[in-house]
Each structure stands twice: as C-alpha cells, then as structure tokens.
C-alpha positions in Angstrom: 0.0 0.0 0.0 1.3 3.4 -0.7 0.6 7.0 0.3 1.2 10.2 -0.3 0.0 14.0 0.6 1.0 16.8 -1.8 -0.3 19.1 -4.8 -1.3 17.9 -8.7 -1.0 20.2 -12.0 -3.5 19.7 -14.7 -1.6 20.1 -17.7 -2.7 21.4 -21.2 -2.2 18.2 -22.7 -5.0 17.0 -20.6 -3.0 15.2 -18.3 -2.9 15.3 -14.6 1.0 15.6 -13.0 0.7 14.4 -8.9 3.4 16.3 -7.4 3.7 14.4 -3.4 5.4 16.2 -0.7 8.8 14.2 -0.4 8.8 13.3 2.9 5.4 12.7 4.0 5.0 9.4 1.3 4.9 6.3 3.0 4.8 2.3 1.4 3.5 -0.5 3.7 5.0 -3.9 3.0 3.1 -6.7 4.3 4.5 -10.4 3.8 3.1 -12.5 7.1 4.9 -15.3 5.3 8.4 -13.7 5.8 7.9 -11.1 8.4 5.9 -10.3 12.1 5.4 -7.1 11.8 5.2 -4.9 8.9 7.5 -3.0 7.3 6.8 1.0 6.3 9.2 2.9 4.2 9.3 6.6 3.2 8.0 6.8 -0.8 8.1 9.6 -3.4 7.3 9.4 -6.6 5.6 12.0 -8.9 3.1 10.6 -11.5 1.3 11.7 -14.7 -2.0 10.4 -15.7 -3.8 10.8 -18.4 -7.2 11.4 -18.1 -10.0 10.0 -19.8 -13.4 11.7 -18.9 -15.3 12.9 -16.3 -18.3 10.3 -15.1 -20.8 9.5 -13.0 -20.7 6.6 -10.6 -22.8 3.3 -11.3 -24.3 3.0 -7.5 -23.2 6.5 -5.9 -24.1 9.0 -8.2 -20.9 10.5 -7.6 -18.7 12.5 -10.2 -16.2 10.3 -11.0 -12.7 10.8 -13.3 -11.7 7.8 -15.4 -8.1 7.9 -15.8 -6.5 5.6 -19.6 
C-alpha cells in the first residue's frame, strides 16, 4: 500500500502531473509469510496520468474521473 499527501498540476495536454510532498509518502510492505510485523518505508514518486473523462458513478451518483 502506498501514500502520499501533496499538490497535482493539470496540464494542457490534458493530463494530470501528482506532485507528493517528499517526505510525508509512506509504502506498507506486508509479507506474514516472511515477516511479524510490517515494514513501512518513506516513498516519493511524482506521476502523470492521463485522463479520460469525467463520469458518474454506477451505484453512488458521484462525479467520477476515469483515468487511460
């Protein structure tokens, strides 16, 4: 699992650019198999999507953004 607070840039290409705030990204490793407790390291890592179109949720009725 991995988290991350920060900013994102919409881009004129139609993208969207996540821009996370370096040290406040965090991964969870979980392997029971190997490990008893798991193991959190710090993560950052900026992404760009692109997006597809703005929808509507089957069940919710909620605005929804469908990324390609």
């Amino acid at each position: 699992m991995q988290w991350q607070h920060g900013s994102y840039t919409y881009n004129s290409d139609g993208s969207l650019t996540l821009n996370p705030i370096a040290v406040d990204g965090r991964q969870l490793l979980s392997t029971p198999c190997d490990y008893d407790n798991s193991i959190y390291t710090r993560y950052n890592q900026t992404e760009t999507l692109k997006v597809g179109d703005l929808g509507i949720h089957n069940t919710r009725a909620n605005r929804r953004l469908n990324f390609k």
